[in-house]
Biopython code that builds the backbone (N, CA, C, O; Angstrom):
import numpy as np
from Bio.PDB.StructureBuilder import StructureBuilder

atoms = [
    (1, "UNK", "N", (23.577, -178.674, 71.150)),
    (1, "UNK", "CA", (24.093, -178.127, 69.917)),
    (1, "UNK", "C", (25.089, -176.999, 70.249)),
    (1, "UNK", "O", (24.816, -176.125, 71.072)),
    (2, "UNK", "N", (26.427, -177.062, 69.475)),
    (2, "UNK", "CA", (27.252, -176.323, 69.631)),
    (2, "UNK", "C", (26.498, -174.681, 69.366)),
    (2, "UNK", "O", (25.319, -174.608, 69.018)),
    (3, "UNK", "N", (27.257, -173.570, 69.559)),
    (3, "UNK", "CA", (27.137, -172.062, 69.434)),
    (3, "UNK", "C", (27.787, -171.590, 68.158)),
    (3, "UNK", "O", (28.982, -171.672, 67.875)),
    (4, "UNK", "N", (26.976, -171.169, 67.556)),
    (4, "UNK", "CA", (28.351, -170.753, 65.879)),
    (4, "UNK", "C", (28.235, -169.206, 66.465)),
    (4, "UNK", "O", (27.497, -168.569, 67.217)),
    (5, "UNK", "N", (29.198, -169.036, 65.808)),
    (5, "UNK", "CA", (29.755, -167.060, 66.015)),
    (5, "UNK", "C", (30.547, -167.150, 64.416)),
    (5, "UNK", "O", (30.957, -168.115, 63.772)),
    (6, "UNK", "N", (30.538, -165.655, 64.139)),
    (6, "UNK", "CA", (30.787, -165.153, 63.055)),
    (6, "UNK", "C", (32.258, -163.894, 63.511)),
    (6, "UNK", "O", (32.181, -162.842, 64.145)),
    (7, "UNK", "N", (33.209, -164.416, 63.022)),
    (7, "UNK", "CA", (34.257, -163.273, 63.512)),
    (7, "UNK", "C", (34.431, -162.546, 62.286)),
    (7, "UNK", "O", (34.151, -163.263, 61.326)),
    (8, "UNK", "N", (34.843, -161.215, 61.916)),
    (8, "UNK", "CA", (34.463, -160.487, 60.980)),
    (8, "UNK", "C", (35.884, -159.371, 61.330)),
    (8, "UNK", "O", (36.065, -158.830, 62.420)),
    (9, "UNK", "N", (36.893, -159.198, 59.953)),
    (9, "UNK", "CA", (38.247, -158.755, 60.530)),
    (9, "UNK", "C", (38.158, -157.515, 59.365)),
    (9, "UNK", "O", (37.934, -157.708, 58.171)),
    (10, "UNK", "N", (38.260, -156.939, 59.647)),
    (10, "UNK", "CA", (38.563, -155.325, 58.510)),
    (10, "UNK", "C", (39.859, -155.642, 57.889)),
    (10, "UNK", "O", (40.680, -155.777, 58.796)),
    (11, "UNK", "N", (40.274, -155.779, 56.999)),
    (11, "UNK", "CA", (41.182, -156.130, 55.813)),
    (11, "UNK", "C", (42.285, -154.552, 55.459)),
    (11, "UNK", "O", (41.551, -153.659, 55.034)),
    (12, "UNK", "N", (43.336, -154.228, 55.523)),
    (12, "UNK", "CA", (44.103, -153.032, 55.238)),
    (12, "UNK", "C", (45.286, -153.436, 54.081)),
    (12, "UNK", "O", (46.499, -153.368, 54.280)),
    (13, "UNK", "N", (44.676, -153.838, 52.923)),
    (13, "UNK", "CA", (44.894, -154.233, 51.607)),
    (13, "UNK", "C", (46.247, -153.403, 51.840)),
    (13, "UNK", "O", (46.478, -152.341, 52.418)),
    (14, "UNK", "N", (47.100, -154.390, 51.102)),
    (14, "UNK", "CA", (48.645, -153.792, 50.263)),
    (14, "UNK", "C", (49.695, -153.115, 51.334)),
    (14, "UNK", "O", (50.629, -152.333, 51.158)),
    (15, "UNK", "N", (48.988, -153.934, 52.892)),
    (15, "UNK", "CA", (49.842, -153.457, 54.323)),
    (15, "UNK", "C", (50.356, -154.598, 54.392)),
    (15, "UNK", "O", (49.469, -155.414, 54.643)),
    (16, "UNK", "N", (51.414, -155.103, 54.288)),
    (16, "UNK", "CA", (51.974, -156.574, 55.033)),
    (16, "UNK", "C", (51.828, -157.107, 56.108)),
    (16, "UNK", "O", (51.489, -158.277, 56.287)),
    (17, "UNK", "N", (52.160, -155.991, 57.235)),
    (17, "UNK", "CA", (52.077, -156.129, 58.602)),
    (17, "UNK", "C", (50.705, -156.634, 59.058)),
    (17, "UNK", "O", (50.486, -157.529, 59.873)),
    (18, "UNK", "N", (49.669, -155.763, 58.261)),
    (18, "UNK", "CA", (48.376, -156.443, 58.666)),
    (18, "UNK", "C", (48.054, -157.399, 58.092)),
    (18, "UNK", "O", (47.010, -157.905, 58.503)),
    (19, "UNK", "N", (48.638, -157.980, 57.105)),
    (19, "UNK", "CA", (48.014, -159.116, 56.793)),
    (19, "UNK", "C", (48.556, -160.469, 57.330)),
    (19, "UNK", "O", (48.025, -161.579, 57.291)),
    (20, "UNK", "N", (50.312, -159.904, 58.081)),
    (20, "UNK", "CA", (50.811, -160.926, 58.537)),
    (20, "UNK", "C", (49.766, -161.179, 60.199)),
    (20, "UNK", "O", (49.666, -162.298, 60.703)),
    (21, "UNK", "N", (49.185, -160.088, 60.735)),
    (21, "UNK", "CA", (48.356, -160.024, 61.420)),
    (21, "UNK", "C", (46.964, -160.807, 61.744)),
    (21, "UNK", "O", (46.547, -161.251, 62.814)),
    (22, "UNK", "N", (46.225, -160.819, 60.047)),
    (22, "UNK", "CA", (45.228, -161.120, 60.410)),
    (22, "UNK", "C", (45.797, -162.561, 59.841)),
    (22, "UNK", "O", (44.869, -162.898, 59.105)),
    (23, "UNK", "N", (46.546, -163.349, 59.779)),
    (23, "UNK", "CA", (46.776, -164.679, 59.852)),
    (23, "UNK", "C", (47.170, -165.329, 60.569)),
    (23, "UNK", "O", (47.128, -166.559, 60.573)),
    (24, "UNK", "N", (47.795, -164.378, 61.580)),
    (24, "UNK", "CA", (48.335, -165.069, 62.905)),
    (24, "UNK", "C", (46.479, -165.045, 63.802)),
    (24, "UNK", "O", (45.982, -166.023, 64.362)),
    (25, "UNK", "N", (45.969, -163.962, 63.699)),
    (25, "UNK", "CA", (44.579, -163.855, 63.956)),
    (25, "UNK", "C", (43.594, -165.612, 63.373)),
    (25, "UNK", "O", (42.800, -166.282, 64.033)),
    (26, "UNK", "N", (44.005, -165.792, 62.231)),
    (26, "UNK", "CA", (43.383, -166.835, 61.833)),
    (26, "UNK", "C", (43.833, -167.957, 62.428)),
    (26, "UNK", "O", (43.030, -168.833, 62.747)),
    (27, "UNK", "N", (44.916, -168.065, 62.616)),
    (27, "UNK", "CA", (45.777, -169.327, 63.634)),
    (27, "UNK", "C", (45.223, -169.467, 64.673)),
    (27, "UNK", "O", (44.988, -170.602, 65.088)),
    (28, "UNK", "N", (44.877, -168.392, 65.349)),
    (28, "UNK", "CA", (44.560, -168.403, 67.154)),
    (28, "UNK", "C", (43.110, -168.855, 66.525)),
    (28, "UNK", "O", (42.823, -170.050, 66.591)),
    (29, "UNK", "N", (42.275, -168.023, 65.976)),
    (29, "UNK", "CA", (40.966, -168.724, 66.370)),
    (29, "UNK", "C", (40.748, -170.425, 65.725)),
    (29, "UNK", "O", (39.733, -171.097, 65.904)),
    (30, "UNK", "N", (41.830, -170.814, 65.050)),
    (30, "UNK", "CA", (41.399, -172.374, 64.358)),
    (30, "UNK", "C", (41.840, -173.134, 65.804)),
    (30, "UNK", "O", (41.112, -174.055, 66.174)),
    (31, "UNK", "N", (42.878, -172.816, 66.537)),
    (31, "UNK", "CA", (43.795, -173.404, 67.663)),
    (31, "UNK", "C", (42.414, -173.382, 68.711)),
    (31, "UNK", "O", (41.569, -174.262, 68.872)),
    (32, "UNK", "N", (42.525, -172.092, 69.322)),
    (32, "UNK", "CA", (41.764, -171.817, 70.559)),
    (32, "UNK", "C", (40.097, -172.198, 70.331)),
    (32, "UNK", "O", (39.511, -172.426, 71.389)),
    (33, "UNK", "N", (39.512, -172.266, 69.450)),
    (33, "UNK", "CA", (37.974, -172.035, 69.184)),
    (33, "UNK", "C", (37.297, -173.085, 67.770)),
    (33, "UNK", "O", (36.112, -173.125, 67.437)),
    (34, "UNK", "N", (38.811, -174.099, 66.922)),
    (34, "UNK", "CA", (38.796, -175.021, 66.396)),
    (34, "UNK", "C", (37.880, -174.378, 64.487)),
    (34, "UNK", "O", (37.381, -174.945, 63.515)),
    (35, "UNK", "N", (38.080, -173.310, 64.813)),
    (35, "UNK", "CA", (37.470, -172.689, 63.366)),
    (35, "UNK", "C", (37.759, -173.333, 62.020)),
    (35, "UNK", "O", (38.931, -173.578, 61.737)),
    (36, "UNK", "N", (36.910, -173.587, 61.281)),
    (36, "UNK", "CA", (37.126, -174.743, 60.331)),
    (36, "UNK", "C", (37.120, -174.317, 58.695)),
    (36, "UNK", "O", (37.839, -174.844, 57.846)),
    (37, "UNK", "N", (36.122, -173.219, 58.449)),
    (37, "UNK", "CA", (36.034, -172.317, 57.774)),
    (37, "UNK", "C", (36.631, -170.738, 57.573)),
    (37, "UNK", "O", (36.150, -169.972, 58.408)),
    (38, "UNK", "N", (37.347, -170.262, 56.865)),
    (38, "UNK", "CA", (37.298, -168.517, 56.898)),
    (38, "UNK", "C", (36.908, -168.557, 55.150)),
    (38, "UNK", "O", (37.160, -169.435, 54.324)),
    (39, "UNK", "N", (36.107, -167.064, 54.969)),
    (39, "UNK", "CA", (35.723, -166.461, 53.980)),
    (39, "UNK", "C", (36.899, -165.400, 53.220)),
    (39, "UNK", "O", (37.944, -165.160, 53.825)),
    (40, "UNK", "N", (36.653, -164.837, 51.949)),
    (40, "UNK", "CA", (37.738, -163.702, 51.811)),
    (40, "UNK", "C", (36.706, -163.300, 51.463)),
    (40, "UNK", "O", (35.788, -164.048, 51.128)),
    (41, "UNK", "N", (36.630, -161.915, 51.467)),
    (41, "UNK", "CA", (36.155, -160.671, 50.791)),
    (41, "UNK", "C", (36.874, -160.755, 49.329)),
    (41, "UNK", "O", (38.081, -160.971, 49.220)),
    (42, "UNK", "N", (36.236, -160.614, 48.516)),
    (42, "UNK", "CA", (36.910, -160.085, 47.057)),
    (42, "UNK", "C", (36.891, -161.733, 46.134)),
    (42, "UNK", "O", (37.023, -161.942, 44.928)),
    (43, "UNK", "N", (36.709, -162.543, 47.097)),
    (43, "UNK", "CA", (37.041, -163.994, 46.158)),
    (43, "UNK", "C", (35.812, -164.461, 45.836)),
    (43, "UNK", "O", (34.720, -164.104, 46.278)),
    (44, "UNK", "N", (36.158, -165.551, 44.777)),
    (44, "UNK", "CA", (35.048, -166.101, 44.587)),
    (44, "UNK", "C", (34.667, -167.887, 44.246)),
    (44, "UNK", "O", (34.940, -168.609, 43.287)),
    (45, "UNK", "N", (34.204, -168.037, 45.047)),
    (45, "UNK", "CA", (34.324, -169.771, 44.881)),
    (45, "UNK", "C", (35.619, -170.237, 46.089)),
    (45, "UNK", "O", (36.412, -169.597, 46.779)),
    (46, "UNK", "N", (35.240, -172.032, 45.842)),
    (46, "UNK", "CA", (36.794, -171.598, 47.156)),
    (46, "UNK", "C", (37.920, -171.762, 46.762)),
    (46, "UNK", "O", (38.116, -172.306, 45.675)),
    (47, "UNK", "N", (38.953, -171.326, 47.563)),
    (47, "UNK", "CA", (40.664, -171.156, 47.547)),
    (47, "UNK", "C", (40.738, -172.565, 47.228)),
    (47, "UNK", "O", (39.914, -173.338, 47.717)),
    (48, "UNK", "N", (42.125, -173.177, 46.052)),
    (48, "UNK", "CA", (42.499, -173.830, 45.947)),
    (48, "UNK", "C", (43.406, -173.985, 46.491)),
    (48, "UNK", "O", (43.929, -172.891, 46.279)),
    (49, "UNK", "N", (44.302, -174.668, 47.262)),
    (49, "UNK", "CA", (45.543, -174.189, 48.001)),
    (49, "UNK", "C", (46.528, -175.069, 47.535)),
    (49, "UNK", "O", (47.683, -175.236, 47.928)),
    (50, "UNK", "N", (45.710, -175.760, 46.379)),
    (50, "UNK", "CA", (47.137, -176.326, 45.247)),
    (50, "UNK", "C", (48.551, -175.706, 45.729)),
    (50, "UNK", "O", (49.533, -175.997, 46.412)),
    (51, "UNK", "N", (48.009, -174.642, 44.916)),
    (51, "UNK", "CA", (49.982, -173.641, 44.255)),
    (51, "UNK", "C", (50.232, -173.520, 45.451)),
    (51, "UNK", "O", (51.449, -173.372, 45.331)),
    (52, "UNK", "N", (50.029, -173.455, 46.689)),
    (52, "UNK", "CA", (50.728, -173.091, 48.211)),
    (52, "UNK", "C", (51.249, -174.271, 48.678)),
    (52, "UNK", "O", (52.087, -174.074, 49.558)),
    (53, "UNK", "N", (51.061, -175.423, 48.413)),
    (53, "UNK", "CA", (51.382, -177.119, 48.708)),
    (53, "UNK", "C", (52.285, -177.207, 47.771)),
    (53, "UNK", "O", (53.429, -177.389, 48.186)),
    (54, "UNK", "N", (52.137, -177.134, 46.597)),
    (54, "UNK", "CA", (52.601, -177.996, 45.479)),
    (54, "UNK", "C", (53.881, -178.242, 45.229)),
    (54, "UNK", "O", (54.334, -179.215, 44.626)),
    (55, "UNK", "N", (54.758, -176.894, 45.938)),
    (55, "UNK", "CA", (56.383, -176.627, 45.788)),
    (55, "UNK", "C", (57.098, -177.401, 46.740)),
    (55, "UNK", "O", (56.809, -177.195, 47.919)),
    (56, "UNK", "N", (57.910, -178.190, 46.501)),
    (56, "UNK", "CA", (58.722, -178.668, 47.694)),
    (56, "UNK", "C", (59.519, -178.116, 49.012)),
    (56, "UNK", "O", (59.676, -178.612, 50.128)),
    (57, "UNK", "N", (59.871, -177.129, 48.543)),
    (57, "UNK", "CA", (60.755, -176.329, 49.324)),
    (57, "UNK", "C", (59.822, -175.247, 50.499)),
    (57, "UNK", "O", (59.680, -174.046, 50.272)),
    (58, "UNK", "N", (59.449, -175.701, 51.316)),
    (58, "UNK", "CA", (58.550, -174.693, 51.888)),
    (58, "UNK", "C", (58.950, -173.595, 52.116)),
    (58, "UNK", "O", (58.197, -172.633, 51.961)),
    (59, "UNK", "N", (60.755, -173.377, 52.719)),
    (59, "UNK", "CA", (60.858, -172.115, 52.721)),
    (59, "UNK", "C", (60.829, -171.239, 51.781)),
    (59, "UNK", "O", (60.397, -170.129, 52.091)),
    (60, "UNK", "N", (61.309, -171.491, 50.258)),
    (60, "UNK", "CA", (61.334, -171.016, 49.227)),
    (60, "UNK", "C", (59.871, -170.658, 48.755)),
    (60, "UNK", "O", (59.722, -169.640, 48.078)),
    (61, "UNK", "N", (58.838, -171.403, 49.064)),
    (61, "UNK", "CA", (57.255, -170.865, 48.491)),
    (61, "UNK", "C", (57.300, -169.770, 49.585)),
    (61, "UNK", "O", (57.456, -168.629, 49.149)),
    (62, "UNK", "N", (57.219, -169.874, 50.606)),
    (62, "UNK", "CA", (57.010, -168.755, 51.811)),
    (62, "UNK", "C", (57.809, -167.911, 51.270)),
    (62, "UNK", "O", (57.104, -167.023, 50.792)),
    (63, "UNK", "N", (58.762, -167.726, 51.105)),
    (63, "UNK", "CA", (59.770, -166.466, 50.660)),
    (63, "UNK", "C", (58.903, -166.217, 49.056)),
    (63, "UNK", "O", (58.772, -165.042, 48.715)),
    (64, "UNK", "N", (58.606, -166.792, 48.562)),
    (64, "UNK", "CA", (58.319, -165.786, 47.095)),
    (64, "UNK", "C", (56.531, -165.363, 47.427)),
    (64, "UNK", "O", (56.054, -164.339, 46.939)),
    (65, "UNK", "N", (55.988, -165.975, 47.998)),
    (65, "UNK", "CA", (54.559, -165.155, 48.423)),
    (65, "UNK", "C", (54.256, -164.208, 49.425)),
    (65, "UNK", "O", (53.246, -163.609, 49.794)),
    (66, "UNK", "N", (55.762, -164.272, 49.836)),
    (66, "UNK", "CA", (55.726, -163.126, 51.069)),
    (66, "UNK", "C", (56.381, -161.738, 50.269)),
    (66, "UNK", "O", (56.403, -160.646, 50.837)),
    (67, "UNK", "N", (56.775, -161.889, 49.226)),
    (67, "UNK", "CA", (57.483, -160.902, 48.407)),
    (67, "UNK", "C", (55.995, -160.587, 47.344)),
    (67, "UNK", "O", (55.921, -159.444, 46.893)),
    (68, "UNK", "N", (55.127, -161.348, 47.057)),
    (68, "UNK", "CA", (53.794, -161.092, 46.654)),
    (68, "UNK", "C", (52.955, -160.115, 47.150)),
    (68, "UNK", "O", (52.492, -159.105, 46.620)),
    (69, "UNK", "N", (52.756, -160.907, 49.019)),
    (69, "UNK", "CA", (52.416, -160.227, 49.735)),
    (69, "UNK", "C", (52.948, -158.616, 49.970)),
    (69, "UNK", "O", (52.133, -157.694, 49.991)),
    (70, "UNK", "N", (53.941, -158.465, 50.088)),
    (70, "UNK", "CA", (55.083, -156.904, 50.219)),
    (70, "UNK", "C", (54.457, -156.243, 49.429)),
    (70, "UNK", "O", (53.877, -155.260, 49.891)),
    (71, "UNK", "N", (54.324, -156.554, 47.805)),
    (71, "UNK", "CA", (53.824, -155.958, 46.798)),
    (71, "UNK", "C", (52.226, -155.349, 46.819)),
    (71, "UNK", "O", (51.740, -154.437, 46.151)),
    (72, "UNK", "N", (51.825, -155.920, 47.496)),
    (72, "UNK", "CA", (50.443, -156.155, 47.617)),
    (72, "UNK", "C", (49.404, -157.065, 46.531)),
    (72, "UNK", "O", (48.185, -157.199, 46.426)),
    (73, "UNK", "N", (50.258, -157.443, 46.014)),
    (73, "UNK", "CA", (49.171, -158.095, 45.323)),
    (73, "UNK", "C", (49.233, -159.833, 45.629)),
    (73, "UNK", "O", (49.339, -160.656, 44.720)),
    (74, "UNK", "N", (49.184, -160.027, 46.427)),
    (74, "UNK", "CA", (48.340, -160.886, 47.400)),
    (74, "UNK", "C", (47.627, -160.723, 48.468)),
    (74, "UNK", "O", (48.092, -159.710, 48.989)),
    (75, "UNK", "N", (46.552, -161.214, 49.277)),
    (75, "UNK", "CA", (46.338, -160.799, 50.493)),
    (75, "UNK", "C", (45.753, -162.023, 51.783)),
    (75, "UNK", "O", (45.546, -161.651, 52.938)),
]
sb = StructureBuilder()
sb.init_structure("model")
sb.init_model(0)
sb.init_chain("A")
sb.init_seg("    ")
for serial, (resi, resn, name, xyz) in enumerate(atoms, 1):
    if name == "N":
        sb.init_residue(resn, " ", resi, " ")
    sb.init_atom(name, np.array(xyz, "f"), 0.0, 1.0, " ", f" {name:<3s}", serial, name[0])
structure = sb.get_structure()
């Protein structure tokens, strides 16, 4: 039987930098360690990731949720 571990990241709300951080953080551990699940703090039920798919233009969704993100009110 595989080993489960629990990685656990301190969150610095309405910082960009860290949040562009802890997603590059989320990349490495799905890549290196095949992580299949992450949790959010503050949410509830799971992420739909509809509205992040749904737009054709990928650069154009990335550019207006990264201007979300700036604002802080995404995270």
């Amino acid at each position: 039987m595989a080993q489960k571990f629990v990685v656990l990241l301190q969150d610095a709300h309405a910082i960009p930098a860290a949040q562009r951080s802890i997603e590059k953080l989320i990349e490495y551990f799905q890549l290196k360690y095949g992580v299949k699940t992450v949790a959010l703090e503050g949410a509830e039920g799971k992420l739909d990731p509809t509205l992040f798919r749904m737009f054709p233009d990928k650069e154009k969704s990335e550019n207006v949720f990264a201007e979300y993100l700036g604002a802080g009110e995404l995270s």
